[in-house]
N, C-alpha and C positions, 0 to 999 in steps of 0.2 A: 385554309385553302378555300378560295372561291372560284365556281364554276359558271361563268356567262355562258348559254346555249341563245346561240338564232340561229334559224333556218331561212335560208337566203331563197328569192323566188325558182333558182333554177335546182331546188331539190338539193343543195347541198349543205348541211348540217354545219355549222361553225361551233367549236367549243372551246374558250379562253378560258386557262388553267391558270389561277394566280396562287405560287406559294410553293412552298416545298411538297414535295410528295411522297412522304413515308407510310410507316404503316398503323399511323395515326388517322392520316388524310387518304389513305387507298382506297378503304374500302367505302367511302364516300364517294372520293370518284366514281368508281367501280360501279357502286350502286347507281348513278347518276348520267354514268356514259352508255355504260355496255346496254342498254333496252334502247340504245340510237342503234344499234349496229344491226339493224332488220335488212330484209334480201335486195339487194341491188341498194345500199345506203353511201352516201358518198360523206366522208366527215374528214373533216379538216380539223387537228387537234392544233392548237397556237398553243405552244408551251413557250411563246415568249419571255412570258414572265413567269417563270420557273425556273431558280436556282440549280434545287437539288433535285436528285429523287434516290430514292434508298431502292435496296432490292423488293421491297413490297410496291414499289411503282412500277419497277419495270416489269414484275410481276402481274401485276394490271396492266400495264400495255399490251405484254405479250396476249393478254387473254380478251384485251378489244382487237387485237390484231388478228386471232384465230376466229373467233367471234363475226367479225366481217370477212374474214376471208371463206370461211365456212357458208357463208351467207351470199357470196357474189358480188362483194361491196369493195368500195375503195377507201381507204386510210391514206394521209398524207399527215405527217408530225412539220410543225415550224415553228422553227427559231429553237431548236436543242442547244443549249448551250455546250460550249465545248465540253464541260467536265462529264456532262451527261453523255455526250458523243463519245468519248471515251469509255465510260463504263460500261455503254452498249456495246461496242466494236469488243471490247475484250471477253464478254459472257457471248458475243455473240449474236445479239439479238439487231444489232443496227441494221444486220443483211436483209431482214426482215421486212428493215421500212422503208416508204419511198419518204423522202426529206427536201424540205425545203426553206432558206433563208428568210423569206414574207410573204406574208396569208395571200397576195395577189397573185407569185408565182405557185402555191399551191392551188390556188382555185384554178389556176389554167389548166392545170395536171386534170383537177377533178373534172372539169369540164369538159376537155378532148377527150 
């Protein structure tokens, strides 16, 4: 798994996730994302290039989700692949996210 981080000049955090994300690769993210998720943090996850993710991934989404939600912040997930949009919508957790196709229609989200 590799994790690109830039911070774009209008404050909002970009994070490209490459690789599967089980529970090999979580707690790396995990350790890697969630200290972005400070008060008013706006973060664009691109899981474009993210096949899979096991239940220890969504396990860590859910808890950058609460994480910035707790915080005041905005989350925006793109490019989920279908398989993964499915296994959210059935645990439940997709309700959770706001979602979007490409990182430019996510930054509009983060921006307005």
């Amino acid at each position: 798994m590799d994790i690109n981080i830039k911070t774009l000049p209008d404050e909002v955090t970009v994070v490209e996730m490459v690789g599967d994300i089980d529970a090999s690769t979580a707690p790396k993210a995990q350790a890697e994302i969630l200290p972005l998720a400070v008060a008013g943090s706006k973060i664009l996850l691109d899981m474009t290039k993210v096949p899979y993710t096991s239940s220890a991934g969504l396990r860590m989404l859910l808890s950058l989700y609460r994480q910035i939600d707790g915080n005041k912040g905005k989350l925006v997930l793109v490019g989920i692949s279908e398989q993964i949009q499915d296994t959210m919508s059935v645990t439940g957790f997709l309700e959770y996210f706001t979602r979007c196709d490409t990182v430019d229609s996510g930054l509009e989200i983060l921006k307005g």
